[in-house]
py3Dmol code that shows the C-alpha trace and the ligand (Angstrom):
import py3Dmol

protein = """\
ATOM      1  CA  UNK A   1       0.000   0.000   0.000  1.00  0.00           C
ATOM      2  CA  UNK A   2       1.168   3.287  -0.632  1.00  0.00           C
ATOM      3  CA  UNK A   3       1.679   5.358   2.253  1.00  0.00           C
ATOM      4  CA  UNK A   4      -0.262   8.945   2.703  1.00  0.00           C
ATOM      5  CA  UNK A   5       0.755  11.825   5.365  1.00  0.00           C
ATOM      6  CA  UNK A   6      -1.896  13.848   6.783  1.00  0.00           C
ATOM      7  CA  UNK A   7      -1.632  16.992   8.605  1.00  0.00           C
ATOM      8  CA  UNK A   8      -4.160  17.694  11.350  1.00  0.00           C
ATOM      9  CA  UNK A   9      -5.031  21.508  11.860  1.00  0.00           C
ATOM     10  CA  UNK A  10      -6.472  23.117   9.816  1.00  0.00           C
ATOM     11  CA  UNK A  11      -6.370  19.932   7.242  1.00  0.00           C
ATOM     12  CA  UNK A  12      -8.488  17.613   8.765  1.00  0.00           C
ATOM     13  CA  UNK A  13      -9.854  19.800  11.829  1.00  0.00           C
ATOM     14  CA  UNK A  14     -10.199  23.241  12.440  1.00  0.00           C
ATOM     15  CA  UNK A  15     -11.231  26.266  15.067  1.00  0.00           C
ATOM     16  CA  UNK A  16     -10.439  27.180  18.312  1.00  0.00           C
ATOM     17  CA  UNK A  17      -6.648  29.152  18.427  1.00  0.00           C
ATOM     18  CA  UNK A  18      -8.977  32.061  17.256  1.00  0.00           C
ATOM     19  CA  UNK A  19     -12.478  31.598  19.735  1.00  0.00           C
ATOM     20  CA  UNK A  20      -9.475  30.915  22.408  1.00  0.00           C
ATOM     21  CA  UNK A  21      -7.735  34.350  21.476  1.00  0.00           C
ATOM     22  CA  UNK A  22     -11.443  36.170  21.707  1.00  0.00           C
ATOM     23  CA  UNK A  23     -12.600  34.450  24.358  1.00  0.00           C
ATOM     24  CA  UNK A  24      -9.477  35.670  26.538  1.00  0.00           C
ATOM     25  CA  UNK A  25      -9.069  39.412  25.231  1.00  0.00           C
ATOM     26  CA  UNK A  26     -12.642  39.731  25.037  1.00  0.00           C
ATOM     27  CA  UNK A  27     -12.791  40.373  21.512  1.00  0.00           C
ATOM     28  CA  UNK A  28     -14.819  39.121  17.815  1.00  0.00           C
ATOM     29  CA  UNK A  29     -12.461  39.196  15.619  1.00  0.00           C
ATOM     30  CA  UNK A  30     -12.822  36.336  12.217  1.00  0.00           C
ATOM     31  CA  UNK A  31     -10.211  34.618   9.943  1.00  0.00           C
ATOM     32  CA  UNK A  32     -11.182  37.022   7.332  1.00  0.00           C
ATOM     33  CA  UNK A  33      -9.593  39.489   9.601  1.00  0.00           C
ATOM     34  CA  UNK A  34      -5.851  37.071   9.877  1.00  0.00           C
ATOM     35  CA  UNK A  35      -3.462  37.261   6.970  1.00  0.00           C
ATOM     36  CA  UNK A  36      -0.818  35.638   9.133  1.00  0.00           C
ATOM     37  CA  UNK A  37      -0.653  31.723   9.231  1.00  0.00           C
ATOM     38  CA  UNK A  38      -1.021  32.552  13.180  1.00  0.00           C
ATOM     39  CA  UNK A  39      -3.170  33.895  15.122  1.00  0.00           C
ATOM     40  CA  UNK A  40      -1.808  35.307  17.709  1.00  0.00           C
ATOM     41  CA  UNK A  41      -0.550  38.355  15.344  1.00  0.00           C
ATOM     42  CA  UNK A  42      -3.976  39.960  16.194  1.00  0.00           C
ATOM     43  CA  UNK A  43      -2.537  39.491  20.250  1.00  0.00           C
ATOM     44  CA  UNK A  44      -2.919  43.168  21.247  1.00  0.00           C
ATOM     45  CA  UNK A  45       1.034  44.991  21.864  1.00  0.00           C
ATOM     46  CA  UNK A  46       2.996  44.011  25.263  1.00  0.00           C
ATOM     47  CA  UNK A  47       0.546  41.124  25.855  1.00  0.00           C
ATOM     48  CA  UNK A  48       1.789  37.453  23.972  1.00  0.00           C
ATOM     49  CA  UNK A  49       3.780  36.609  26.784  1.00  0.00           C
ATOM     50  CA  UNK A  50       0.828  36.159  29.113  1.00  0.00           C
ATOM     51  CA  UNK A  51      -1.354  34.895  26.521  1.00  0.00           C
ATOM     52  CA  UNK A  52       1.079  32.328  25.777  1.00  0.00           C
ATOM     53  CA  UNK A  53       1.024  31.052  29.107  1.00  0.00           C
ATOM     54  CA  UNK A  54      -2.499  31.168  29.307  1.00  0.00           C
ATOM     55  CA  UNK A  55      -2.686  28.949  26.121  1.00  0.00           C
ATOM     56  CA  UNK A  56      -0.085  26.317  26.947  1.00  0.00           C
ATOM     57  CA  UNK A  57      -1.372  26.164  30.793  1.00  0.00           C
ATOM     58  CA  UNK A  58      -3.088  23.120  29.959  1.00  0.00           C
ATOM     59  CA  UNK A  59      -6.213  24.828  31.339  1.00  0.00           C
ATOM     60  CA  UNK A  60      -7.191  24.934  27.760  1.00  0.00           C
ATOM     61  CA  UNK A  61      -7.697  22.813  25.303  1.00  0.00           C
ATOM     62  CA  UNK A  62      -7.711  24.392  21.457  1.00  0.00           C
ATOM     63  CA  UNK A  63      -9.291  20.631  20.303  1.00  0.00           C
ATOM     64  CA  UNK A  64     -12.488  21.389  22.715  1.00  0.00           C
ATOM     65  CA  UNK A  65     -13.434  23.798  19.826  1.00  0.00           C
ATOM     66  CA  UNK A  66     -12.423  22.361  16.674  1.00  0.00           C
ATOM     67  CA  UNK A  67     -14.499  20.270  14.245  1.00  0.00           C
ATOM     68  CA  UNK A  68     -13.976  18.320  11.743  1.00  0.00           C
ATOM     69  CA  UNK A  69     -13.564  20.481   8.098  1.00  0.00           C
ATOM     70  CA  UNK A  70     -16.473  18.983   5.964  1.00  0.00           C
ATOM     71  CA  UNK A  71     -16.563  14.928   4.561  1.00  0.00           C
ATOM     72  CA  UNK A  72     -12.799  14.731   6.121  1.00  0.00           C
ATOM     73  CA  UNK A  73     -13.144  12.197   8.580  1.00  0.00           C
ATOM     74  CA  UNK A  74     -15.547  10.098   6.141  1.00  0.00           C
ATOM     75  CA  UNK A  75     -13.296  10.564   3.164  1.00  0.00           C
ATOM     76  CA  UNK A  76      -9.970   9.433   5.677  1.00  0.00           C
ATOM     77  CA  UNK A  77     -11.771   6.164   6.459  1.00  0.00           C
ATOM     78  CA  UNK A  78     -12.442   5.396   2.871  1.00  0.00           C
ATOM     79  CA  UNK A  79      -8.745   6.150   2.441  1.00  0.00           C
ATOM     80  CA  UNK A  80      -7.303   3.624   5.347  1.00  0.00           C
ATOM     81  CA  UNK A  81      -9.048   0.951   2.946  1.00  0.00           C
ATOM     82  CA  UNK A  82      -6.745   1.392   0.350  1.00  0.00           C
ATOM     83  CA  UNK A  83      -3.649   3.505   1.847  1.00  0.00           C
ATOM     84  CA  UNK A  84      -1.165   3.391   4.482  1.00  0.00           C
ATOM     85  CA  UNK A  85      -2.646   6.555   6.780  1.00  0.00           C
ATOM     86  CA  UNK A  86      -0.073   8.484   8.680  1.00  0.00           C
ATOM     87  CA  UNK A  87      -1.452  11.456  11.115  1.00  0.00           C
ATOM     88  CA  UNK A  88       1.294  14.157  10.952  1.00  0.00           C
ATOM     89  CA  UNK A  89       1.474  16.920  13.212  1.00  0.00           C
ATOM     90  CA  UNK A  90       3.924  19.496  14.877  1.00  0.00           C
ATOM     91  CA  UNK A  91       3.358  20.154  18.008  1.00  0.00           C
ATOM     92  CA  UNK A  92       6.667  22.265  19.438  1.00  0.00           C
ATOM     93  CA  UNK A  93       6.270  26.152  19.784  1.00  0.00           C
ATOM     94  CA  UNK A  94       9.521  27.496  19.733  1.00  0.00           C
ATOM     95  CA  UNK A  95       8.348  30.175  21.769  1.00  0.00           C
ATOM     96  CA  UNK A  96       7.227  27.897  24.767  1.00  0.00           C
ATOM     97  CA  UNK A  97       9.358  24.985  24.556  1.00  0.00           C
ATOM     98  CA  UNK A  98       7.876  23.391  27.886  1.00  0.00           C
ATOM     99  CA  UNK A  99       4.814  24.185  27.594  1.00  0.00           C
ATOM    100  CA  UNK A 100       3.936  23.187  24.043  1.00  0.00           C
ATOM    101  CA  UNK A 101       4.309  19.487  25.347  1.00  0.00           C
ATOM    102  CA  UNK A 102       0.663  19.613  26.433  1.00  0.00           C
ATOM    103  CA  UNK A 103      -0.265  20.231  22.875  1.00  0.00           C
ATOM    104  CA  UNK A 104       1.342  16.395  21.855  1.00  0.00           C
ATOM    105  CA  UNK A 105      -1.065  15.037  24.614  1.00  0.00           C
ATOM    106  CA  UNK A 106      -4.319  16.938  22.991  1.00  0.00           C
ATOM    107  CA  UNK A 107      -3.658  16.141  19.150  1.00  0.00           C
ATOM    108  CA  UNK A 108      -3.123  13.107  20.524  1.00  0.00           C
ATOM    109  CA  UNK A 109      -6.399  12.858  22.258  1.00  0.00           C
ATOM    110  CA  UNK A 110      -8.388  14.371  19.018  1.00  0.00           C
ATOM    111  CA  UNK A 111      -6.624  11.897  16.705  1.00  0.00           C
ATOM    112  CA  UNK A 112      -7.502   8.742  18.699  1.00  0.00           C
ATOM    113  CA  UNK A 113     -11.274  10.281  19.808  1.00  0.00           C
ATOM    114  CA  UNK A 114     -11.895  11.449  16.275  1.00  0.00           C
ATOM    115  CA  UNK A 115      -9.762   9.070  13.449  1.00  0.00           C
ATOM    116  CA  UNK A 116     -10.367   5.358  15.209  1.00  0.00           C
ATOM    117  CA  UNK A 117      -9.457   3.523  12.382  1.00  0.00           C
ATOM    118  CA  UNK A 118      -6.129   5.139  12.193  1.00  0.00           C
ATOM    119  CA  UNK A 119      -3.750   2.774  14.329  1.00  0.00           C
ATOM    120  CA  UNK A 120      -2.304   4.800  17.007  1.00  0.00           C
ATOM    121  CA  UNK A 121       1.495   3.723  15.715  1.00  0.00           C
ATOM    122  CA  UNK A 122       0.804   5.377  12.798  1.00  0.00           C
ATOM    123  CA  UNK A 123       0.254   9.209  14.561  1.00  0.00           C
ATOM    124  CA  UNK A 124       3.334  11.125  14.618  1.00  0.00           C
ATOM    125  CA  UNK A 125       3.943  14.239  16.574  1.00  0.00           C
ATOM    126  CA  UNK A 126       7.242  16.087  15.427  1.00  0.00           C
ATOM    127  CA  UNK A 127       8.917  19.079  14.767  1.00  0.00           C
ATOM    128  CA  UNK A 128      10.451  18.044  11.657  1.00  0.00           C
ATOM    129  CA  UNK A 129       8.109  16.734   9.397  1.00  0.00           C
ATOM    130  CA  UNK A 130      10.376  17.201   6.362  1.00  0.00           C
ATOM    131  CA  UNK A 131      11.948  14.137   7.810  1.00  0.00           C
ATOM    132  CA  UNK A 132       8.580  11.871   6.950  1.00  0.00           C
ATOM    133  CA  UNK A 133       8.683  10.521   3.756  1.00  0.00           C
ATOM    134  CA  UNK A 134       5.975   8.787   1.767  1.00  0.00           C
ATOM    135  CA  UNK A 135       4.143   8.836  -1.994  1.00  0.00           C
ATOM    136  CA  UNK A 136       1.078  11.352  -0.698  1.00  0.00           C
ATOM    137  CA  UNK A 137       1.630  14.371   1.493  1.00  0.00           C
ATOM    138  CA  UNK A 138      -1.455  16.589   2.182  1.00  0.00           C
ATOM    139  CA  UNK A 139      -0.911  19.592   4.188  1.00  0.00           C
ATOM    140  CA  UNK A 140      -2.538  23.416   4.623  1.00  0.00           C
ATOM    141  CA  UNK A 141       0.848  24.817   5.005  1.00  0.00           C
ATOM    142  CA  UNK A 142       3.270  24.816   1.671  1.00  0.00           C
ATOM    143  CA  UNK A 143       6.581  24.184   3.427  1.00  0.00           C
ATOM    144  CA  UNK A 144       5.145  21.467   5.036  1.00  0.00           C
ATOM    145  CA  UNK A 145       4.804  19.754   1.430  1.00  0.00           C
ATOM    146  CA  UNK A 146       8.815  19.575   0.747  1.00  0.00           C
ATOM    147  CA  UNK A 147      10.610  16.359   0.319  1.00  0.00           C
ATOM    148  CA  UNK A 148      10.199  14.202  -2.664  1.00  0.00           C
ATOM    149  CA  UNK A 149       6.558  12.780  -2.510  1.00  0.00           C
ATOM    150  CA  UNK A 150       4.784  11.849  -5.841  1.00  0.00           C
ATOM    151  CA  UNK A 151       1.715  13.518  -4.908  1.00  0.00           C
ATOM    152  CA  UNK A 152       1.679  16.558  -3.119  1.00  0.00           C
ATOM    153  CA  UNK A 153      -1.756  18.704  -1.799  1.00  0.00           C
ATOM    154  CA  UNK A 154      -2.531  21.858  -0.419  1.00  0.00           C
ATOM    155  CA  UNK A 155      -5.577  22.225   1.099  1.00  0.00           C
ATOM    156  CA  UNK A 156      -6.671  25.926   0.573  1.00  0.00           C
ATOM    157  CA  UNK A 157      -6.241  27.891   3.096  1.00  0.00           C
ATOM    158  CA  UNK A 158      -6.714  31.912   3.890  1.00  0.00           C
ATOM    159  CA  UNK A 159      -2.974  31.643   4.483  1.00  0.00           C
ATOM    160  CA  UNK A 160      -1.887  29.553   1.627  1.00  0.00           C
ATOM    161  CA  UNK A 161      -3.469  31.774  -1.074  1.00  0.00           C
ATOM    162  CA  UNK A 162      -0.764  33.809  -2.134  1.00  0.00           C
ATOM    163  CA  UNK A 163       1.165  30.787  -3.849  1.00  0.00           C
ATOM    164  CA  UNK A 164      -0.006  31.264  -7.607  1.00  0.00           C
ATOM    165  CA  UNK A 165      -0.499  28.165  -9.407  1.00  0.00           C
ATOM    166  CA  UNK A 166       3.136  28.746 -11.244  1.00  0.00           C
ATOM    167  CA  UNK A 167       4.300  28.683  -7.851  1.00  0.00           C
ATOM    168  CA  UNK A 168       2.634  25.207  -6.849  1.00  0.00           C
ATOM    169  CA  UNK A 169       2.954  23.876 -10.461  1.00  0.00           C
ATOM    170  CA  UNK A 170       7.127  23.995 -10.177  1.00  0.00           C
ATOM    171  CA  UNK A 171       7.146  22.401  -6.603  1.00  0.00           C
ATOM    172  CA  UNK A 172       4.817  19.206  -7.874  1.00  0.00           C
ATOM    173  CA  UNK A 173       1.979  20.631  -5.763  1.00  0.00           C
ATOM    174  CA  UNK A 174      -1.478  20.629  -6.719  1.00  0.00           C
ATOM    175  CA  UNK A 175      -3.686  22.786  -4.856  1.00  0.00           C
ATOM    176  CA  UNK A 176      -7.648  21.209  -3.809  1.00  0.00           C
ATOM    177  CA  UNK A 177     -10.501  23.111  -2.144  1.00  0.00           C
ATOM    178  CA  UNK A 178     -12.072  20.264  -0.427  1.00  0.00           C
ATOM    179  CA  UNK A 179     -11.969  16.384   0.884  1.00  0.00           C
ATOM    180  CA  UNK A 180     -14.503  15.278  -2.089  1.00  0.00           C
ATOM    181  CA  UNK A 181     -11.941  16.672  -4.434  1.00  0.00           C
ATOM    182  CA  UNK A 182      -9.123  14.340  -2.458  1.00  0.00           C
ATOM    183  CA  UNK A 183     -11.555  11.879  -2.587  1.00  0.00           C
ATOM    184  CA  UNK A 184     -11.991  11.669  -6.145  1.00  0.00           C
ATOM    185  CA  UNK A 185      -8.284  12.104  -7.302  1.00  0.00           C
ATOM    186  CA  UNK A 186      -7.066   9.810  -4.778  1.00  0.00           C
ATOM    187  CA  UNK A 187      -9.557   6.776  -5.067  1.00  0.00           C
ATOM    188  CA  UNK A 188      -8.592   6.759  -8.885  1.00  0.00           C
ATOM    189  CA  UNK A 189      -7.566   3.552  -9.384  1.00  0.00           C
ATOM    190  CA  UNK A 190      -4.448   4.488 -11.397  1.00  0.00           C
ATOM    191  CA  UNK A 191      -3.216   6.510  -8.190  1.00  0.00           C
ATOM    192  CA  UNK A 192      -3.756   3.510  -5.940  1.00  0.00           C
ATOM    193  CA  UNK A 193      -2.538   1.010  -7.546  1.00  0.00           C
ATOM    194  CA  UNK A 194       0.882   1.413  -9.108  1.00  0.00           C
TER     195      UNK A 194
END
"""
ligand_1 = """\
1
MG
Mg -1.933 22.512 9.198
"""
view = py3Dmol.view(width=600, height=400)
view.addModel(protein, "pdb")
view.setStyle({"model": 0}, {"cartoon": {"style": "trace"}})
view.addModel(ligand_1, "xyz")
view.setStyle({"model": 1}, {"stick": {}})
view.zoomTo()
view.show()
C-alpha cells in the first residue's frame, strides 16, 4: 500500500486558536480578519507573553473547539481501505518549549477520539516533518509539502493563497478546495494502484 501523510489543523480539523484568542481578550475578531498563518498576530502589543502562558497552561484545550472540516473524517476512512494513513502533526512552539508538550497530549487525544481507524502507531507528533517521507503528502501549510513525494496537496487555506499556481505547479503541488476533491483524485484507481 502506498503510504499517505496527513496533517491535522487546519487539514483535517479546524477552530479554536482564534475563539481561544477572543474568548481571553474579550474580543470578535474572524479569519477574514488574519493574513498571518497565526493567530496570535492579532494578540494586542505588550501582551503574547501572558497569553502564551495562558494557552499552553493546559487549562485549555484548542481541540475542545475544533471540528472536523467537511466529509474529512468520512473521506480518511475510505482512504485507510486502500492507503497506508499516517497522522502528521507538529506540536513544538519554539516560543514555549515546555509548555507546548501539552499540545502532543491533545492532538493526541483528538486523533484517537476522532480518526479510530487510524492505528495509534501510525500518529506522529514532530517538529520536523520534512523528515517523513511517503508517496502522498497533504498539508494546509506549503513548506510542510517539501521532500520528494509523488503527490503533493494543499488544502486551501486563507494563508496559503498567495502561492499562484506557477508557484505550486514547479514544486509538484497541486492545490484542492475540499476532501470530495481528495476523494476523487485519490480513489482513482491508477493513483492507488501502481
Ligand atoms: Mg496545518
Amino acid at each position: 500500500m502506498k503510504k499517505i501523510m496527513i496533517d491535522l489543523d487546519d487539514t483535517i480539523c479546524q477552530g479554536g486558536y482564534l475563539e481561544i484568542l477572543n474568548d481571553y481578550f474579550n474580543t470578535n475578531y474572524t479569519y477574514d480578519d488574519l493574513d498571518d498563518y497565526y493567530v496570535e498576530s492579532l494578540v494586542p502589543d505588550g501582551k503574547l507573553d501572558e497569553y502564551l502562558d495562558y494557552f499552553y497552561s493546559g487549562k485549555v484545550n484548542v481541540y475542545d473547539y475544533s471540528k472536523p472540516l467537511p466529509d474529512a473524517i468520512e473521506v480518511i476512512e475510505k482512504l485507510s481501505k486502500v492507503y497506508d494513513i499516517y497522522i502528521c502533526s507538529a506540536y513544538v512552539d519554539r516560543r514555549r518549549v515546555r509548555g507546548s508538550g501539552v499540545m502532543a497530549l491533545f492532538k493526541h487525544d483528538w486523533i484517537i477520539r476522532n480518526l479510530p481507524f487510524i492505528d495509534p502507531k501510525k500518529i506522529i507528533l514532530t517538529g520536523s516533518k520534512e523528515l517523513v517521507s511517503c508517496d502522498i503528502k497533504i498539508d494546509d501549510k506549503f513548506s510542510n509539502l517539501k521532500g520528494c513525494s509523488d503527490i503533493k496537496l494543499l488544502l486551501d487555506a486563507y494563508h496559503n493563497r498567495d502561492y499562484d499556481d506557477d508557484k505550486l505547479k514547479s514544486r509538484n503541488v497541486r492545490r484542492v478546495k475540499s476532501w470530495r476533491e481528495i476523494e476523487d483524485i485519490l480513489l482513482d484507481e491508477n493513483v492507488i494502484g501502481e
